[in-house]
N, C-alpha and C positions, 0 to 999 in steps of 0.2 A: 741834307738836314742841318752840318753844320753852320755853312753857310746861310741858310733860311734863316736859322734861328737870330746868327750873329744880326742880320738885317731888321728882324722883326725888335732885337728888344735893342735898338739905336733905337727906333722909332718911341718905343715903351717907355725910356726910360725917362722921358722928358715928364713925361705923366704921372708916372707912377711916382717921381719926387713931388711935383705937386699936389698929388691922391694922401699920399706920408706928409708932408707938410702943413696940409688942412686939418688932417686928423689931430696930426700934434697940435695945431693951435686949439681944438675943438678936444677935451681929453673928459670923457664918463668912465665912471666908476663903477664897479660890481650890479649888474644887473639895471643900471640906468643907461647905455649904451646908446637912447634911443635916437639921436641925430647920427651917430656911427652906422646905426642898423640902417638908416635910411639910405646914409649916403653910401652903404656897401649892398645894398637889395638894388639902389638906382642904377647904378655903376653895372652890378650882373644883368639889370633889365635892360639896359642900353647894349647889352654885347648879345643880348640873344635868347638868352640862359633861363630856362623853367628855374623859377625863385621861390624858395617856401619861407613866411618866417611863424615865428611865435614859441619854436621850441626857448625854453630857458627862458621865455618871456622878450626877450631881443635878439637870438640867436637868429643866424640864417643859412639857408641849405639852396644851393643850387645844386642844376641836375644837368650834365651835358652827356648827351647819347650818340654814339657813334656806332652802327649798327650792336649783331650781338656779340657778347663775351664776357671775360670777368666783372667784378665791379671792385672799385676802391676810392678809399674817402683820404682828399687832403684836409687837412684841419691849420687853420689860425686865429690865435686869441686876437679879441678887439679891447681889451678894461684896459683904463689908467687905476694909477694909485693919489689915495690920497697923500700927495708930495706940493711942499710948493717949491714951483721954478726955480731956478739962480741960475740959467742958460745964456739972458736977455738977446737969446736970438731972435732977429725978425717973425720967425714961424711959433713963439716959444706959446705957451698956457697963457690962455685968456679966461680961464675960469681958477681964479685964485683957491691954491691948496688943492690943487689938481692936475695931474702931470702922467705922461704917456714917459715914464721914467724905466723903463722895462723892454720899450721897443715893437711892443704890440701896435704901435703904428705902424712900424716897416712890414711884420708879418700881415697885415693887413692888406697892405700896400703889394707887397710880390705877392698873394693868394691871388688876388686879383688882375694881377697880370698875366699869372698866370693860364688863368681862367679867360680872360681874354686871347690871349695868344693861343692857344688853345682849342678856345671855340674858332678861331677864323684860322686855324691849322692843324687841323685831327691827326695827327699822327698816328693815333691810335682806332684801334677797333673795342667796344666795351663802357666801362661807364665810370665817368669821374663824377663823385660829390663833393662839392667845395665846403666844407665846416665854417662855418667863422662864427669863434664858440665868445659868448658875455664870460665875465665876470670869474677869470683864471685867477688872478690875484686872492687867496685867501676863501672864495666864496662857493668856490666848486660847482662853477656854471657845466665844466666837463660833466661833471656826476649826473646835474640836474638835465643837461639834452640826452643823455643815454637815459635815466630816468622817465623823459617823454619820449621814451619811443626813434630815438635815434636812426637805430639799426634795424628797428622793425620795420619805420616807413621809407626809409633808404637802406636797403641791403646790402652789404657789402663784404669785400674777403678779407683785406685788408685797410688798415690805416695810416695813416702815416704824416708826422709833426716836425716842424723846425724851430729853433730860437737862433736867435744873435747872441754871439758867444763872446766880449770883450775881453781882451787879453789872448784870444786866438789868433793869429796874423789872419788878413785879408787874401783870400785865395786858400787859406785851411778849412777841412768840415772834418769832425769825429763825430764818431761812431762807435756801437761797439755790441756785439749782445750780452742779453743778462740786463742786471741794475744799471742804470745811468744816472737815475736821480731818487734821491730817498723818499722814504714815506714819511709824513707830515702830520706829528700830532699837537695836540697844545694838553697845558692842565690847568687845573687851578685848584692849589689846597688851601681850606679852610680852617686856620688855629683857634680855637676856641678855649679860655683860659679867666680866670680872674684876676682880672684890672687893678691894680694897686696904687696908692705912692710911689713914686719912684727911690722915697729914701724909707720906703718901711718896704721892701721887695719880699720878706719873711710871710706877707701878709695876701700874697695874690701870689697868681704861677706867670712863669713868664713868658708869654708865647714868640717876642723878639728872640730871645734865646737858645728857644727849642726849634724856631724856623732857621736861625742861624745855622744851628748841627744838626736839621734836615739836608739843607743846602750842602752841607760839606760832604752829608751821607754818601748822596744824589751822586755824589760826583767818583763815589767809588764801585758803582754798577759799570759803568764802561768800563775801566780799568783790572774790574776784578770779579763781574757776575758774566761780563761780555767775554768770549772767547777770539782768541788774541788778533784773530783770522780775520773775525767779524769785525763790522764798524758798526757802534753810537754816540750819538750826543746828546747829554742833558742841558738842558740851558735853563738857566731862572733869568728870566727878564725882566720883574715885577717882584716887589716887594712891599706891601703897603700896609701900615701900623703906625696906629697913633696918631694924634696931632698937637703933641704939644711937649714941653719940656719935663717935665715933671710928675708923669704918671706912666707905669708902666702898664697897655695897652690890655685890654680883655682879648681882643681879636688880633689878626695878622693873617695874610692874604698875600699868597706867591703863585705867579704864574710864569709859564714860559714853555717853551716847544721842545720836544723828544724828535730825532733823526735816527731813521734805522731803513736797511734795506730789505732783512728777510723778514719774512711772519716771526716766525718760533723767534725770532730776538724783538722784535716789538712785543709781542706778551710778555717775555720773562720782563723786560724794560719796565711796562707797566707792573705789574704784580710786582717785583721789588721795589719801587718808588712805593706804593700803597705799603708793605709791609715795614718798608726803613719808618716811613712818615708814620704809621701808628706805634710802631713802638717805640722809637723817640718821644712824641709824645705823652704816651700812658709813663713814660720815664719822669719826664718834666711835669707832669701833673697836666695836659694838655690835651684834649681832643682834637683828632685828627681827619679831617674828611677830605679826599683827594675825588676832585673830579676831571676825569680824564677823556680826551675828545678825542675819536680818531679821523684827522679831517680828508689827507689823501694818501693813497697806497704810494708805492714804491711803482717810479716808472721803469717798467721791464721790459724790454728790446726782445723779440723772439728772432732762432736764428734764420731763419729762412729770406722775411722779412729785411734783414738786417745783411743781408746778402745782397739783397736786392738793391738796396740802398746805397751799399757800398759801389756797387758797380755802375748807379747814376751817378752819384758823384762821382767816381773817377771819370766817365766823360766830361765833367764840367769843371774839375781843379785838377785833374790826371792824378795817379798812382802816389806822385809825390807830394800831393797836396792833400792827401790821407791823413789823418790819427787814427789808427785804430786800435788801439790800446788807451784810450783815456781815464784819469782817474776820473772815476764817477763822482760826482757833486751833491753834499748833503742837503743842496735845495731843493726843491718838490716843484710838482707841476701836474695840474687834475687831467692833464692827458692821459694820465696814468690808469683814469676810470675807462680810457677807449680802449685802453691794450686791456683791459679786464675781459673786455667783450670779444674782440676780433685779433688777430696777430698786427703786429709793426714794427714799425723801426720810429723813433726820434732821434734826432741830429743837433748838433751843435753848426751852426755855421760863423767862420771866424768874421770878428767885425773890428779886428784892429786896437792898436793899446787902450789901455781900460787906464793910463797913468791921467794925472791931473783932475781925477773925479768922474772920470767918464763911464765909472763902474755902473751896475744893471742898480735899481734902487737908488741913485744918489741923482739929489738935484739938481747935477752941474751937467748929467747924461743926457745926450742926443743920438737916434740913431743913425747910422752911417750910411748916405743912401748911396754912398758907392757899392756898396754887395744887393743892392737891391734888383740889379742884372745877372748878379750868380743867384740867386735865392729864386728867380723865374727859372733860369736855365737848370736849376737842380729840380723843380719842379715837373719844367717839360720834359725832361730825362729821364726821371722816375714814369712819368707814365707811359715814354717810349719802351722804356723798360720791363714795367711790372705787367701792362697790357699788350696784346697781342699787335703788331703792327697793321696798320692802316691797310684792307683790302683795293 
């Protein structure tokens, strides 16, 4: 096996950089993915692979059967964000203010190798479905294919997710059960107040003011409504009032996103932001209306799952190329809606230093297609693994 495999992805990997390098110069956004859907539905048609698309409106589902047994789905994101480049790499964004800055090309890229290698070497007995989910960035393409019927028209035991981890070394994966990446809310309150002079303030309320010592409020729930144990973050990221010198605003407008991992501390989070913000408020003479979104849960690793996982990766980076104790990471990720439904694991896989800009989000990032040979081999592993071996 090990040998096979080493053989099969020299062959792959020539490919799969230029599968990852088309993508990246070709980058769709949240649920427009549709030259990606193409070129990732032709790609599974060309290997073999019963292909469904239409969940998520661009999502795509392959189906590879090797007699009977369990069933399990791998899942990777296809969306870029709206970023624009500063890479000027040869392969870099040709659609201005659009960029594959996150790495969902790579994961794109090794789904599909692996799925090729795969189908033309079953290791396994049982049934692999290949995910390849729209619109992770922000848009909850996760939510919306569990939504159509994900699980119902492909059945399956478990799930299981990878991302590129920058600032992990090359040849690292963590792991862990439990939380790995938080839940993801946003809000947005509405100050409503009468407008004034800015030099007669006696004469109107002033909701600059009272959004000010909202803001400050906000920032005493982690510290002192949150238990010392637990983790959250408020963030205000937005604050808009006014346009002009001289007049102190009727309105004002803050938003920004809430991070938390367990339920019961997402509610209290919520409900004390709502309770600071009105009474502040009704303090300052100000109406207060908080609306608050809750966009993706907390991604949670179950342990079984997460066993399993651990033990394909140690075939592919060994014992010592382990984390498994990682701190979990206040990012989100709508994988989080698959582990709602079915058990899994999600992984970090290391892709090498993140110094000079090459952080997940930033315009200067490129994925690293050198782990683009571990990210198959952690694939083919897993399903040597999770499923029964090949009769």
């Amino acid at each position: 096996m090990a040998e096979g495999l080493a053989q099969g992805l020299e062959a792959l990997a020539a490919d799969m950089t230029a599968w990852r390098r088309d993508l990246h110069a070709h980058p769709e956004t949240a649920f427009e993915e549709q030259r990606t859907s193409d070129f990732v539905a032709g790609k599974l048609a060309s290997f073999g692979l019963e292909v469904h698309r239409g969940l998520a409106g661009t999502g795509v589902v392959a189906v590879l059967r090797n007699g009977d047994g369990p069933a399990v789905a791998f899942r990777a994101d296809m969306d870029a964000l709206h970023i624009a480049e500063e890479t000027n790499l040869p392969h870099a964004s040709r659609h201005p203010g659009r960029m594959h800055a996150c790495g969902h090309d790579g994961h794109t890229a090794m789904l599909l190798g692996a799925a090729r290698y795969l189908t033309e070497t079953p290791v396994f007995q049982g049934t692999i479905v290949f995910v390849f989910q729209p619109a992770e960035e922000n848009e909850g393409g996760g939510r919306v294919m569990v939504e159509d019927g994900l699980f119902d028209r492909f059945p399956v035991d478990q799930v299981f997710g990878l991302h590129n981890w920058p600032g992990l070394p090359v040849g690292r994966i963590a792991l862990r059960p439990g939380p790995i990446m938080a839940a993801y809310d946003v809000f947005e309150l509405t100050l409503t107040g009468r407008g004034t002079h800015a030099a007669m303030p006696h004469l109107g309320t002033d909701t600059i003011l009272a959004g000010t010592q909202i803001v400050n409020a906000w920032q005493t729930i982690p510290s002192r409504s949150v238990h010392p144990v637990d983790s959250a973050v408020v963030s205000v990221t937005q604050f808009h009032a006014g346009d002009t010198w001289n007049v102190l605003p009727a309105t004002a407008i803050l938003r920004g996103t809430v991070r938390t991992f367990r339920a019961e501390v997402q509610d209290m989070v919520e409900r004390r932001m709502g309770e600071l913000a009105r009474a502040i408020g009704t303090g300052f003479g100000v109406e207060a209306d908080l609306r608050y979104e809750r966009r993706y849960p907390a991604t949670v690793n179950t342990a079984e799952s997460t066993d399993l996982a651990r033990r394909a990766a140690a075939l592919v980076v060994g014992e010592s190329g382990l984390d498994l104790d990682p701190m979990p990471s206040m990012g989100a990720e709508d994988f989080a809606f698959m582990l709602q439904k079915r058990p899994g694991c999600y992984i970090w896989l290391g892709a090498g230093p993140s110094d000079g800009g090459r952080n997940l989000h930033s315009p200067h990032y490129d994925f690293n297609d050198d782990i683009l040979p571990i990210g198959v081999s952690y694939w083919v592993r897993l399903a040597q693994t999770v499923l029964p071996p090949a009769a």
